[in-house]
C-alpha positions as CSV (number, residue, x, y, z in Angstrom):
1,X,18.2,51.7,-173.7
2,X,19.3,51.4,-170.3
3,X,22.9,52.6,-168.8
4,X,25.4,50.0,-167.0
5,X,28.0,51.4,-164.7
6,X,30.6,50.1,-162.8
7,X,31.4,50.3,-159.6
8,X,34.5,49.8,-158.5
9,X,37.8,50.5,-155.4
10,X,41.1,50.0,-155.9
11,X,44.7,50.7,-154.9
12,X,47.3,53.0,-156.5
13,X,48.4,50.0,-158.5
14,X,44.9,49.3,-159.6
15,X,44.3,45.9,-157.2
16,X,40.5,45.1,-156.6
17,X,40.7,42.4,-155.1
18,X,38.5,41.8,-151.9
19,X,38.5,45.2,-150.6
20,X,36.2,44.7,-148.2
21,X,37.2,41.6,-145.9
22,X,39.7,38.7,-145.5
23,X,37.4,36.2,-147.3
24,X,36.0,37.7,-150.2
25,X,39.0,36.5,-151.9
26,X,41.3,34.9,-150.3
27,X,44.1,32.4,-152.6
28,X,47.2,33.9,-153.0
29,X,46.3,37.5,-151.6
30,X,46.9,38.4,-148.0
31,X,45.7,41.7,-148.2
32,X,41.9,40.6,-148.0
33,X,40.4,43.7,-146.5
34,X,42.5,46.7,-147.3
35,X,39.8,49.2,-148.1
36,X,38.4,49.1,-144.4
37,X,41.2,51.2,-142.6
38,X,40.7,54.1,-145.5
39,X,36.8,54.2,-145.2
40,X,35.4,58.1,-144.0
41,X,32.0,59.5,-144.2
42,X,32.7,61.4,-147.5
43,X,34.0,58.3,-149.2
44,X,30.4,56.4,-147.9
45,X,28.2,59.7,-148.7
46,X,29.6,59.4,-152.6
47,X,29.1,55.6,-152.8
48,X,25.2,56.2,-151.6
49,X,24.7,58.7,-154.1
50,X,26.3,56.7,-156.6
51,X,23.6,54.0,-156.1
52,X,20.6,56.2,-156.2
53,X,18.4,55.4,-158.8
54,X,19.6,52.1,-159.0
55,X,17.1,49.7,-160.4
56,X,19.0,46.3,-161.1
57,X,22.2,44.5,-159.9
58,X,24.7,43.0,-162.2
59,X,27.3,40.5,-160.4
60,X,29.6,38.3,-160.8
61,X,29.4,35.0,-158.2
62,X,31.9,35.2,-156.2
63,X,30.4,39.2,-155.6
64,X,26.7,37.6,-155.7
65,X,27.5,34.8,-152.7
66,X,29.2,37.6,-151.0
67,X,26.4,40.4,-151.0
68,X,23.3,37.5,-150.7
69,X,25.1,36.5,-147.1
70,X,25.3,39.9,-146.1
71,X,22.5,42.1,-147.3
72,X,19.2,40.1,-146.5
73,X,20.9,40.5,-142.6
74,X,21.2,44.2,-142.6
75,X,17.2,45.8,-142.7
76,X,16.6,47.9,-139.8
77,X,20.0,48.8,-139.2
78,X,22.9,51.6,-140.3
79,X,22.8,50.4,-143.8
80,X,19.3,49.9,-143.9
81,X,19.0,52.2,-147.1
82,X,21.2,50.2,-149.1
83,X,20.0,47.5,-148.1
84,X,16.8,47.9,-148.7
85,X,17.6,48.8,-152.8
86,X,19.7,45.8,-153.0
87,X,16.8,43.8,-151.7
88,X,14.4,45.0,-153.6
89,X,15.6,45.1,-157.3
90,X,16.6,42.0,-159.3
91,X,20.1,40.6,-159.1
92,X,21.5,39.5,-162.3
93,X,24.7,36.7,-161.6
94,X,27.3,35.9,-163.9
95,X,28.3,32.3,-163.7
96,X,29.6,29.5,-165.2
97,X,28.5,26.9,-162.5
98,X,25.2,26.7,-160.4
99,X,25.4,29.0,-157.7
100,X,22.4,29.3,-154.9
101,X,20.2,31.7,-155.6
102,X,18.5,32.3,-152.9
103,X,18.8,35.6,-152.3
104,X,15.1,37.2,-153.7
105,X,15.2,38.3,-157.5
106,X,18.2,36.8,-158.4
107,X,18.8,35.5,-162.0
108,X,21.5,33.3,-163.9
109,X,22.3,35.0,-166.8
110,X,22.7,32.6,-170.2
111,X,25.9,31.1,-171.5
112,X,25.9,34.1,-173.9
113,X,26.9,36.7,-171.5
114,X,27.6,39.7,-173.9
115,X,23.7,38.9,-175.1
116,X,22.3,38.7,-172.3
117,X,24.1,42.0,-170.9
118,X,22.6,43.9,-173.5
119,X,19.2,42.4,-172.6
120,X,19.5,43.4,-169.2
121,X,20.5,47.0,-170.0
122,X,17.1,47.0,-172.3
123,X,15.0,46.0,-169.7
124,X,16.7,48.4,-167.0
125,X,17.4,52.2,-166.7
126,X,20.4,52.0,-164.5
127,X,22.1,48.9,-163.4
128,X,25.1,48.9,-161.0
129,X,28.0,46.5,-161.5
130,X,29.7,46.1,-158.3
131,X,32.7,44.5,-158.1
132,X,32.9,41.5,-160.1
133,X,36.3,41.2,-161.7
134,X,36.3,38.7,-163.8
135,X,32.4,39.9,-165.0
136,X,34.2,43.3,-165.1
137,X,36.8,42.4,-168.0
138,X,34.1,40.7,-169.7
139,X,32.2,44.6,-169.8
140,X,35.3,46.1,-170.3
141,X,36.1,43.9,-173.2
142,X,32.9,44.1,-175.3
143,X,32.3,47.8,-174.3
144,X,29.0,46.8,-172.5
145,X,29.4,49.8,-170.1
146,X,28.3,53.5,-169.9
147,X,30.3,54.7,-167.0
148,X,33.1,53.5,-164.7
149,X,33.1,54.8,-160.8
150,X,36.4,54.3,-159.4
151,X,37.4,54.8,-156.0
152,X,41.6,55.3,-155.7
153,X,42.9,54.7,-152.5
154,X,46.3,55.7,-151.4
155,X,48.2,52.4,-150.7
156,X,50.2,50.1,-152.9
157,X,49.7,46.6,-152.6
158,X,52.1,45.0,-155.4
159,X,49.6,41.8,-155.6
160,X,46.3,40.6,-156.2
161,X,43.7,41.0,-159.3
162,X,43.8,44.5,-161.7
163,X,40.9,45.9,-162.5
164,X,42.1,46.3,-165.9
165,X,44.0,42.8,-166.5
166,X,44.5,42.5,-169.9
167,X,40.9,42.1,-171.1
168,X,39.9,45.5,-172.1
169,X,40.2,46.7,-175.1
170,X,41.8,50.9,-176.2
171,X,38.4,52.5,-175.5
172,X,38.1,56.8,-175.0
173,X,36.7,58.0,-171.5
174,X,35.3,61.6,-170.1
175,X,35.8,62.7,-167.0
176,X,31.7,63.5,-165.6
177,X,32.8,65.6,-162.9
178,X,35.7,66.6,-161.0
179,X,37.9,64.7,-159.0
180,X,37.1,64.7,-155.6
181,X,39.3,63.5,-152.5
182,X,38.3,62.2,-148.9
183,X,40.0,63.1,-145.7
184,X,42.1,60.0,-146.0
185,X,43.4,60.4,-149.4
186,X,40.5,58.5,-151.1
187,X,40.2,60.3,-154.8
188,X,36.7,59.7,-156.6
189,X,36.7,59.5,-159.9
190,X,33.7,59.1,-162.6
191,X,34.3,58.5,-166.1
192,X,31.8,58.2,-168.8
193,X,32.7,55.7,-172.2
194,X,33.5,58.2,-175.1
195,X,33.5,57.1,-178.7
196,X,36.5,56.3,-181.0
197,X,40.0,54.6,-179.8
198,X,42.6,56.8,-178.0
199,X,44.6,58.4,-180.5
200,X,48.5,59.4,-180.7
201,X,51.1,62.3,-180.8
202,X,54.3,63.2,-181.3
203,X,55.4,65.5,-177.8
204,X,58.4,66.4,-180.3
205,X,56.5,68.2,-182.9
206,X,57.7,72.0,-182.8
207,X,53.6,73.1,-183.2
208,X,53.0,70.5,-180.0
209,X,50.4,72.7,-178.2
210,X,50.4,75.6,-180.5
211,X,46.8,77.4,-180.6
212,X,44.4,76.9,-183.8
């Protein structure tokens, strides 16, 4: 069986919505774009290495129209490694409509997106989630993910869509490796999904902390 992890950037407050450009995502949010400023090379190294290996794309539409406009465009030049892997594996799109898919290996997943999430991840080794909110509650709700990447970027938006927005369910995490910050006060964090539900304490006990 096969490994899903997200990838995802967000602000202090948790926003993910369109980091990368004013019209990713534009209703309601005028902050389209905030991720650009805080970009630096360490922040781009980790992302590349956090794709390596990758051999199948999970998105949701709105993600998928974004990345088949861009990516098909960008062989030959300063992204041409990326862009090569993203054009070269198969794309897997969440949606509920009929979107274009264009883009070379790309494929609408079923009605029964929890099923056909676990058929993916049985017929891949490592696919990427990128993005994808809404798809990203869905994963987040039914557990159908191995590890979370998330970027934290110093800024505070006070709108726009959470990457945890009420559809995930108490679920344990590991910390994979330390936490590791950027020039501009980007902090990378990876986390792999633990077993069992977070548990509880009392900070009041008198033996809080006391050695076995």
């Amino acid at each position: 069986m096969g490994l899903i992890h997200i990838e995802l950037f967000a602000t202090l407050d948790l926003v993910g919505q369109a980091p990368g450009g004013p019209d990713e995502d534009p209703v309601g949010f005028p902050f389209g774009g905030w991720q650009a400023p805080l970009l630096d090379p360490v922040a781009e190294a980790q992302v590349g290495e956090a794709y390596e290996g990758t051999d199948a794309l999970l998105l949701g539409r709105r993600t998928y129209d974004i990345f088949a406009a861009f990516w098909p465009h960008q062989k030959g030049g300063q992204d041409d490694g990326i862009a090569t892997l993203f054009n070269g594996v198969p794309k897997y799109v969440a949606s509920r409509g009929r979107p274009d898919l264009s883009w070379a290996g790309s494929t609408l997943l079923g009605p029964d997106l929890a099923a056909s999430v676990r058929e993916i991840r049985d017929r891949h080794e490592h696919v990427k989630v990128v993005g994808s909110l809404h798809l990203v509650q869905t994963l987040l709700r039914e557990k159908l993910f191995d590890r979370l990447d998330l970027w934290l970027h110093p800024i505070v938006l006070g709108v726009g869509k959470k990457v945890f927005d009420g559809g995930a369910v108490p679920t344990n995490l590991t910390l994979l490796a330390p936490p590791a910050a950027g020039p501009k006060g980007t902090v990378y964090l990876r986390y792999g999904r633990a077993e069992g539900t977070p548990a509880t304490g009392d900070m009041s006990a008198p033996d809080r902390g006391a050695g076995g």
